[in-house]
N, C-alpha and C positions, 0 to 999 in steps of 0.2 A: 339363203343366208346373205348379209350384207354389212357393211362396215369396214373398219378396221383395226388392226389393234399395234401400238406404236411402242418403239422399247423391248422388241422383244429380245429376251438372252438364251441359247438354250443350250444348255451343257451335257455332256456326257453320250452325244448322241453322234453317230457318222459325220452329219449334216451340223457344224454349233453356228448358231446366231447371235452375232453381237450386235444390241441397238437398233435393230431392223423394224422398218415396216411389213405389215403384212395385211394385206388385204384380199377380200373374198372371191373376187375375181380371177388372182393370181396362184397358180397353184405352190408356191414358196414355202416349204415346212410339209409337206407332201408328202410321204411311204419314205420316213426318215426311218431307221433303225440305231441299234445300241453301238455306240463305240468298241471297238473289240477291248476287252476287260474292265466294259461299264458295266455295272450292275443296275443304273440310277440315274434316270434323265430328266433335268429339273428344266424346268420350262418357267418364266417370268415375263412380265410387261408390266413398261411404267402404267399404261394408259389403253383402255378396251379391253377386249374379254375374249380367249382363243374356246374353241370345242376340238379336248382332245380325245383321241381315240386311240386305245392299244389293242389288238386283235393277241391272242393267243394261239399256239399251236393246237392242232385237232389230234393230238396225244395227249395222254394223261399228264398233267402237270406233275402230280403228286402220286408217286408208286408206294406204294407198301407191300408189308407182309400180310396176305390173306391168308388166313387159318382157316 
């Protein structure tokens, strides 16, 4: 991967970013996680294109009642 993407903002998360650059090289924006009583991390740039990635726990998201 190459480039970079400028203006980034990103809210709601441990790590927030105002206005930053962020390029491929640098590992900046990196194994970020959720604000303690974030539900919702909104991520934006004036300019370029990020590839984001959320991993999920290896438990059931979703439990119910099995009958």
């Amino acid at each position: 991967m190459e480039g970079r993407a400028e203006g980034v903002c990103e809210r709601g998360s441990y790590y927030e970013l105002t206005d930053d650059v962020l390029v491929a090289g640098y590992p900046l924006g990196v194994s970020n996680e959720y604000a303690e009583g974030s539900d919702c991390i909104t991520i934006s740039t004036r300019k370029g294109a990020l590839v984001v990635v959320e991993t999920v726990p290896d438990t059931p998201i979703l439990t119910g009642n099995k009958a």
